[in-house]
N, C-alpha and C positions, 0 to 999 in steps of 0.2 A: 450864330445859331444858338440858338434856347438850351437849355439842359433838357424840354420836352419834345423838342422837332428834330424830325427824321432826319439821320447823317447822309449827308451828301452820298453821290455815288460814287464806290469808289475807295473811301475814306475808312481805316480802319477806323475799329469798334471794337474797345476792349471787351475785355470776357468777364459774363458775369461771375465773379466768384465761386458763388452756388452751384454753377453750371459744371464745376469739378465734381461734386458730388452726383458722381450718378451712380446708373441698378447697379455696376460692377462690384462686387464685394466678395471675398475670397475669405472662407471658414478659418480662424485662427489656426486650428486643428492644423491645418495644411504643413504647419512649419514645425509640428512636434518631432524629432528625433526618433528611431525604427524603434528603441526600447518603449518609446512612451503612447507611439500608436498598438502596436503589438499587446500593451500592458490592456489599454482604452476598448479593442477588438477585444481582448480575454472576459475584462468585468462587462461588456454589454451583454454577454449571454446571459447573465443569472442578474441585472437589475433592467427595473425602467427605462426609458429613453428619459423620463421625467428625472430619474435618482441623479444626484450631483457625485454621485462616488466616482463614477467611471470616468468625467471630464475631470475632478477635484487629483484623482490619485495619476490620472495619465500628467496633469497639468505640473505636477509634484516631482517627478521624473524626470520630467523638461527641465525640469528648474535645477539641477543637478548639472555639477560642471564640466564633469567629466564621464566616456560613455563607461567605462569598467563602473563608475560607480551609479551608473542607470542601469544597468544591466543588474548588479547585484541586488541593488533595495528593489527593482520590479520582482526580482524570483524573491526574493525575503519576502515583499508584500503579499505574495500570492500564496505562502505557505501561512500568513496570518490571515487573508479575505477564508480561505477555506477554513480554517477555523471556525471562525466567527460564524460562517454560516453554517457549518455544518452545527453550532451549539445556538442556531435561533437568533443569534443578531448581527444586525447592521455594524461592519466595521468603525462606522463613522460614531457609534453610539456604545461603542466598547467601554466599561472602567475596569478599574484597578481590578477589581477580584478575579474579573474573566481575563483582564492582560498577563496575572499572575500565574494564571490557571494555563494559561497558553505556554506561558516557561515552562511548565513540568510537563505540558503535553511534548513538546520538542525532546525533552530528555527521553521518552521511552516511544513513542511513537513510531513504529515503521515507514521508512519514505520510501515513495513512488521508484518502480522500477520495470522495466521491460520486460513483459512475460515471452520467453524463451519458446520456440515452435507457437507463438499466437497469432494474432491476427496484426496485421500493418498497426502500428500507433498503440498495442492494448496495453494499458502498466496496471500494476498490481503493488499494494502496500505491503511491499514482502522482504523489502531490504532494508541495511541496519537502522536504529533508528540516527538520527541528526549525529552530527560531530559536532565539537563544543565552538569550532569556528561558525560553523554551519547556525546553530541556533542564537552564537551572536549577531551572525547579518541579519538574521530575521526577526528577533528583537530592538536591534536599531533602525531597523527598512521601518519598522512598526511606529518606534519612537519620534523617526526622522517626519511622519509620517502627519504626527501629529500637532508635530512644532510646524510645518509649513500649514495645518488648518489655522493653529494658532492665530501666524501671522496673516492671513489672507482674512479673517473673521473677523466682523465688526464688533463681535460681541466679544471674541478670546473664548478658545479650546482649552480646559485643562490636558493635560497628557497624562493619559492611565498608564505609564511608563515609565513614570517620572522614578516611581517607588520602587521598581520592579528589580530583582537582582539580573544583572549578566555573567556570565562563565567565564572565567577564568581564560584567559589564551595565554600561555609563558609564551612571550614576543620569539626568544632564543631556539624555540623549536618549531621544528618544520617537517612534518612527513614525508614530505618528497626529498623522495632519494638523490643523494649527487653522484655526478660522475667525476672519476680523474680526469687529468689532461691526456692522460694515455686512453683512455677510456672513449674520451671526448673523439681520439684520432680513430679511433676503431669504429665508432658510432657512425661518422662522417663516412670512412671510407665505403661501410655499407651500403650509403645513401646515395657516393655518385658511383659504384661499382655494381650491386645488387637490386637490379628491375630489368626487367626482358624489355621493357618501354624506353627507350632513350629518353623522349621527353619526358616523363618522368621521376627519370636519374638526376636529368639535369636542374630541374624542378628543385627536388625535393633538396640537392646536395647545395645550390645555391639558398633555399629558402633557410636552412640551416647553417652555412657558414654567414650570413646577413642579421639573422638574430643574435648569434650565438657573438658576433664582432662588433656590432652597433648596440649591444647591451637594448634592446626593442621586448615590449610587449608586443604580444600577437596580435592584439586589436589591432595594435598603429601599424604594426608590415602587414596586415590584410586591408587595411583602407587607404595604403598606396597607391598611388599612379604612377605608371612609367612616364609621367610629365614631369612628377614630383626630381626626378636624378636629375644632378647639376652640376657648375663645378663653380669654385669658389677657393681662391688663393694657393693654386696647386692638388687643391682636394677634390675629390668626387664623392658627393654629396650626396643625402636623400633629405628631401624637405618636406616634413610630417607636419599635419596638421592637427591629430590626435596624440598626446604626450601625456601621462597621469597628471592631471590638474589644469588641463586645458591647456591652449597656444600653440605657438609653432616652434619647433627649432631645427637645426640642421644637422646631420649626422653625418662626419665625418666616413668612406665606407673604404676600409684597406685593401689593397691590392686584389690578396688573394678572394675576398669576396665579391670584388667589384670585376674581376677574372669570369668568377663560376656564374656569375649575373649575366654578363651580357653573352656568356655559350649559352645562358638558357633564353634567353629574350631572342636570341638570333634576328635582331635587326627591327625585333617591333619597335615602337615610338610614340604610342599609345595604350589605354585600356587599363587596365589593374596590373600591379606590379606582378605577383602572383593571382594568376589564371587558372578557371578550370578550361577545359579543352576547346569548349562553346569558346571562349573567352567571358563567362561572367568572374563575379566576383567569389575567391573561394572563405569557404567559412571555417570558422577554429572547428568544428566536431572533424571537418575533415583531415586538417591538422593534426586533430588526435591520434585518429584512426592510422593515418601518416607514421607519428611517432613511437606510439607503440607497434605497430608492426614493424620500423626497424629498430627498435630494441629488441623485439624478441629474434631478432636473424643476427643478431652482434649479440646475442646472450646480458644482455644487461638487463636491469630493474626497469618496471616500465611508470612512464611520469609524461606529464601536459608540459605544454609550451614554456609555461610561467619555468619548469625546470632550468631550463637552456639561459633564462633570465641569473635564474639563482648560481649556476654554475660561471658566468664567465665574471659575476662580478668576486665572487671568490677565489677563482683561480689569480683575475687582475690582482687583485688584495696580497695573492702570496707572492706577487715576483719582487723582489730585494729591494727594485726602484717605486715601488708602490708609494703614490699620493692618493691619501684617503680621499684629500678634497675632489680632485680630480675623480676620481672614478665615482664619488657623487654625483659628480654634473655628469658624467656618462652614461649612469647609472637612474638620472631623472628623480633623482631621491630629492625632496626639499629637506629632510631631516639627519643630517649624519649619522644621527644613533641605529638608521632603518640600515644604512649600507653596512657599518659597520657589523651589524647582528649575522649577516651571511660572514663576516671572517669568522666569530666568534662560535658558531654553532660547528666550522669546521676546528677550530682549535678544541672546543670539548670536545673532540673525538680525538684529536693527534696527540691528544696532551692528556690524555686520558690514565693515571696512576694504575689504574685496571693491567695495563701492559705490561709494567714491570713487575706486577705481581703475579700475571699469569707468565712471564719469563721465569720466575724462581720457582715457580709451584711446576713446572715443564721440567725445569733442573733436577727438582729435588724428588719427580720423580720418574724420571729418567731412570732402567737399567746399569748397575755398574758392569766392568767388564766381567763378571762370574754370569750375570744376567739376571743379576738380584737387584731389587729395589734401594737404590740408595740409603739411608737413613734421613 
């Protein structure tokens, strides 16, 4: 047979190459991550369908390795888009003197806050202005912002940021309040003793002994599955797929948490590790709402998730057998200097000189026995 005449009957007939290429085609967009469509939906409303901002800054997002750090440059980028716009230009067309200008806007400016008895969703610039961490994300979300036009641009982005000063963060301090371990025990007990909801109790007191023992950001125990539990060399395991800096690893989960886990799973086998009642999947504000209401029924200081993080790798730090390295890799720190800073910020408190000198200044003026002030 010819390479021109008809194949036999019958007779495969290979396939044209081209004939792979058909209508089906699926919008890139499909495969961006929640922070970076989320961000892509926010800047449609105020540009073009034509403007490159809203694909260029969702696409930038994407491109980011891990979600804590998509989640942060989209809310930094969104407190520079409003900027920009609200002073008449295009963020993509920003220099140096308006980038500059944006730093000392952050330092006094009021941020957005929920107006009290208002209407569903109304905020108001009425609360304080930025924190010095605060206006750093959003000058690097800015920066970060510009090095990725850079590198995608045929031509090369200068970065109006390049110049710009940032704020100061002393690494060693930290706002959020710690707890003791006694502290820790009283917190807990609240959690699985104090809710008229059982499931609730059992929720909340196991979502809590799993953080607080698997040393876990809340992103990663909120984008669990109960697929995710294992077991592995005698262990019982949780296998995360979201870890600071991307990949996978496996968490070891000790008794007593892997105890209060399966009283609250009560035999499911499926769906989100932690559930809302529906079964969908629950969100950190719920989290929050969560954690400050039982600090304020256990009388303690009220703090976010990331807390529960900062406390258990300082408590590990101070037991006698303490391996720094170890409680690094526990800890998902790539830097040893990051873990060690939670020992350190509790030693400037324990080790604090202030003590013995409010001991003497107590002594000296203490009542003697006449009921007179000592000398």
């Amino acid at each position: 047979m010819s390479a021109f005449s008809a194949p036999a009957e019958g007779a495969l007939v290979p396939r044209d190459p081209r004939g792979t290429l058909t209508t089906v085609r699926r919008d890139p967009r499909d495969h961006w991550p929640e922070h970076a469509h989320k961000l892509y939906v926010y800047l449609l409303a105020f540009y073009a369908e034509d403007d490159p901002l809203p694909t260029l800054a969702a696409s930038w997002i994407a491109h980011q390795r891990s979600s804590n750090t998509m989640k942060a440059y989209a809310r930094g980028f969104r407190v520079f888009e409003e900027f920009a716009r609200e002073h008449g230009a295009h963020p993509m067309a920003v220099k140096f003197g308006l980038a500059d200008t944006f730093r000392m806007y952050l330092e006094t400016t009021p941020t957005w806050v929920r107006v009290r008895g208002g209407q569903r969703g109304e905020m108001a610039r009425s609360g304080k202005p930025y924190s010095e961490a605060s206006q750093k994300n959003a000058l690097s979300a800015a920066s970060s912002f510009f090095l990725y036009l850079d590198k995608v641009s045929d031509d090369g982005v200068k970065n109006p940021f390049d110049a710009v000063q940032r704020p100061y963060v002393d690494p060693d301090y930290s706002p959020t309040p710690g707890y003791t371990e006694e502290e820790w025990a009283r917190f807990l007990t609240v959690a699985r003793d104090q809710h008229r909801v059982a499931a609730y109790r059992k929720r909340a007191y196991a979502m809590l002994l799993v953080l607080y023992t698997c040393c876990l950001r809340i992103d990663s125990l909120l984008n669990a599955r109960v697929e995710d539990l294992g077991y592995d060399k005698g262990h019982r395991v949780l296998h995360l797929e979201k870890v600071k800096g991307g990949g996978r690893k496996k968490k070891p989960i000790p008794p007593v948490a892997w105890d209060a886990l399966q009283d609250y799973l009560g035999g499911r086998t499926e769906g989100w590790l932690f559930c809302t009642v529906s079964g969908g999947q629950l969100d950190e504000p719920a989290v929050w709402r969560l954690l400050q209401s039982l600090a304020k029924r256990a009388g303690l200081p009220l703090r976010g998730p990331h807390g529960t993080k900062v406390d258990a790798i300082t408590h590990a730090l101070s037991k006698k057998d303490a391996r720094p390295d170890k409680v690094q890799r526990w800890a998902d720190h790539r830097d040893s200097r990051t873990t060690q800073r939670y020992n350190q910020r509790k030693e400037l408190l324990d080790d604090s000189p202030g003590y013995g000198l409010g001991a003497d200044v107590a002594g000296a003026l203490a009542p003697d026995t006449d009921g007179r002030n000592q000398p």
